[in-house]
C-alpha positions, 0 to 999 in steps of 0.5 A: 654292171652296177654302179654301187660297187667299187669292188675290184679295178675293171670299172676304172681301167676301161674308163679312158680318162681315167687311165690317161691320169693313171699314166701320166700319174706313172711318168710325172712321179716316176720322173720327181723320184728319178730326178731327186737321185740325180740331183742327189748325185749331182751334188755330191760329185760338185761338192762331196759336202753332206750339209750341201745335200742336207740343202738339197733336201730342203730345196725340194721339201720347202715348197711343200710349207711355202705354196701348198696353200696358194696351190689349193686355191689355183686347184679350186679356181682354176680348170685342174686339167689345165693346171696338170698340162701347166705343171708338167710343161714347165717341169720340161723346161726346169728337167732341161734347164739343168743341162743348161746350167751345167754347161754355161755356168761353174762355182757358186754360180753353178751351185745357186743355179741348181738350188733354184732350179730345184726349188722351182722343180719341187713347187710346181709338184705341189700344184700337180699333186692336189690337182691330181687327187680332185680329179679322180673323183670327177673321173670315176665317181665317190662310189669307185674311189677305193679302186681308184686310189688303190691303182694310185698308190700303186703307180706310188709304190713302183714310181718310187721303185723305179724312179729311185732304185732303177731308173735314177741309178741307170740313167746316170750310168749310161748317160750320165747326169746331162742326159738323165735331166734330158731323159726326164724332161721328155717323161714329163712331156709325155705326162703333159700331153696325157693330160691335154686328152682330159675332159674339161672340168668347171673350177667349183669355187664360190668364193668370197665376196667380190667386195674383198680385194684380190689379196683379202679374197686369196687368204680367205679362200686359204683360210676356207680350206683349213676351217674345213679341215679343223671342223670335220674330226673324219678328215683331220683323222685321215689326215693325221693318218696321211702325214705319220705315213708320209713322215715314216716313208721320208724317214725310211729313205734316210735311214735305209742306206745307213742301216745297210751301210754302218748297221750291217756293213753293206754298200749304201746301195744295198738299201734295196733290201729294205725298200724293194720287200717295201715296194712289193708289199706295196704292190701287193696290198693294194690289190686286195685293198682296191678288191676288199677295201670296202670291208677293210675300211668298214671294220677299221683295219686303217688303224690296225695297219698304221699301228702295225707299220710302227710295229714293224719300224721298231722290230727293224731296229730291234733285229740290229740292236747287237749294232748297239753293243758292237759299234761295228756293222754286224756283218763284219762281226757275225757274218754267217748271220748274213743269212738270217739278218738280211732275211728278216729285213726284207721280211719287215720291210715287205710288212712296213711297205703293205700296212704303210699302203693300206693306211694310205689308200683307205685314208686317202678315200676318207678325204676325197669322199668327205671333201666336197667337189668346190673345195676338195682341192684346198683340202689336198693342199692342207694336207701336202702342206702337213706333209711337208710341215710335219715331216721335213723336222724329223728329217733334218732332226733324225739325221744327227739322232742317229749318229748319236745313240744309232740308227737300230735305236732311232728306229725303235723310238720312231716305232714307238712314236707311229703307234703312240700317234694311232692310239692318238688317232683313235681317241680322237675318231672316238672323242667325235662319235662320242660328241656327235 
């Protein structure tokens, strides 16, 4: 079989490291999702206070800002092999540690205790995650990266399912909040020694002059890694790409289970219906993405699919605008259009969810491929930090928005704003064409 090729998933599924990654990938995301809904739970049973779990949120989104700089240069420095069997250990002792805190400690104490853990959870997710993106490319090669990241944006997709909407929700009910903390740490235990079975790798950074001192030498790496990013137009496109898809998807899980609960007057649990057609379109898309991604990505369907996913916010929160007139749960008022309404939600939600992992893997695979090897997992870092950056303000922000003039309304404006940003997108790919 040629090498040329990156059509189609069987070169990378035979490749056994690459599998090893590709399941560890399964349980460590799986685990992050499931232990954010039981630390979601958590809180609320210990405090019913909404600004307690706003806290929560930002326990485990501010690492993102705080160490996705250091983290890129421990990725670059450092065996990434190492840094994924590190990262996994420690979260088995912080999963397990929860179970500690619960039982040894009460009131306040109890309530710093769990803010810290959580704290440290989220940090050590921001050196597993850019560890795990420069991998790939040594696993599978630049020319099997659509493929690659395809299978992982799928493992995406269904940790996300299973972590917050299956596996999170079970665990809590049968064995409650203790043993759902003991069950994910033994999931991140299985990630770590998945990982231990990885070919070691050689950290690739030059590096500055050894004459800098070891401070000076760490904020000029940081600083190489950005310099990077802001002198190629491709990756900063990509990336902008990257972070409006992660700011919808966090955007999503907030709203979605006020829109089934004070929108159509279902249980809060009902979100299902949006995230689940989500999830499958997910599933579905990157099938044919990692099988036709070549040509998806030669005739720029990236920005077709991010513009679309701003479509299909909006027309989510348009199908709701009676909402608007009504300031009651439309159900309750139209309930023979429990049918239609409900439909058409899952129908948007399945084309959010397939255009959201389209943009996804073929920007992905722009960064990997523009990156190079020595400094790819600076790069990655850039970009979770942006993640986190851009998408913690709408968050906190949109909250409060949609109280005021409703979620239908919040929707429409976020819509809007996606395709305002593609149209930016393109402009900005063409302004260096232009230049070139």
């Amino acid at each position: 079989m040629s090498l040329t090729t990156d059509r189609g998933f069987r070169p990378v599924l035979v490749n056994r490291n690459f599998r090893a990654l590709w399941m560890a990938q399964l349980l460590a995301q799986t685990s992050q999702n499931a232990i954010h809904f039981v630390q979601m739970v958590l809180i609320e049973q210990l405090t019913g206070s909404a600004m307690q779990l706003g806290l929560t949120i930002l326990a485990f989104t501010l690492p993102g800002v705080i160490f996705s700089p250091l983290a890129g240069v421990v990725v670059d420095r450092f065996p990434k092999k190492w840094v994924l069997v590190a990262s996994n250990l420690i979260r088995v002792v912080l999963a397990a540690s929860y179970v500690v805190v619960l039982s040894v400690l009460s009131g306040p104490w109890e309530l710093l205790a769990f803010y810290v853990l959580t704290f440290l959870t989220a940090t050590l997710a921001q050196f597993f995650s850019p560890a795990e993106a420069a991998t790939i490319p040594l696993l599978v090669g630049e020319n099997r990266l659509l493929a690659a990241n395809s299978l992982f944006t799928l493992t995406m997709a269904l940790s996300q399912v299973v972590g917050l909407l299956i596996l999170g929700p079970l665990v809590v009910s049968l064995v409650r909040v203790q043993g759902g903390f003991i069950i994910i740490a033994t999931m991140y235990l299985g990630a770590a020694l998945l990982v231990t079975t990885l070919p070691h790798d050689q950290p690739f950074v030059t590096g500055p002059s050894d004459n800098l001192s070891r401070w000076r030498r760490l904020w000029a790496e940081v600083k190489e890694g950005w310099q990077f990013v802001s002198g190629r137009k491709r990756v900063q496109v990509a990336m902008m790409h990257l972070v409006i898809i992660t700011t919808l998807v966090m955007v999503m899980a907030m709203l979605a289970p006020g829109y089934a609960a004070r929108v159509l007057g279902m249980g809060p649990q009902n979100a299902v219906i949006v995230f689940a057609p989500a999830g499958i379109g997910m599933l579905l898309t990157t099938g044919l993405v990692g099988r036709w991604g070549h040509v998806l990505r030669r005739i720029g369907f990236g920005y077709v699919a991010l513009a679309l996913a701003g479509v299909s916010f909006f027309a989510m929160g348009w199908t709701a605008l009676d909402y608007q007139e009504l300031l009651r749960p439309i159900l309750q008022v139209y309930p023979r259009a429990a049918l239609s309404l409900t439909s058409a939600t899952m129908a948007i939600g399945f084309v959010l969810g397939a255009c959201m992992a389209s943009a996804n893997i073929l920007a992905q695979t722009i960064v990997q491929q523009q990156s190079p090897a020595y400094i790819r997992g600076r790069v990655f870092s850039v970009q979770f930090m942006l993640n986190n950056l851009v998408g913690i303000p709408p968050m906190l922000a949109l909250g409060g928005v949609a109280d005021a003039v409703g979620i239908p309304r919040v929707m429409e404006i976020v819509g809007v704003g996606t395709v305002i940003l593609t149209l930016g997108s393109i402009f900005l790919a063409r302004s260096h064409h232009e230049t070139r």
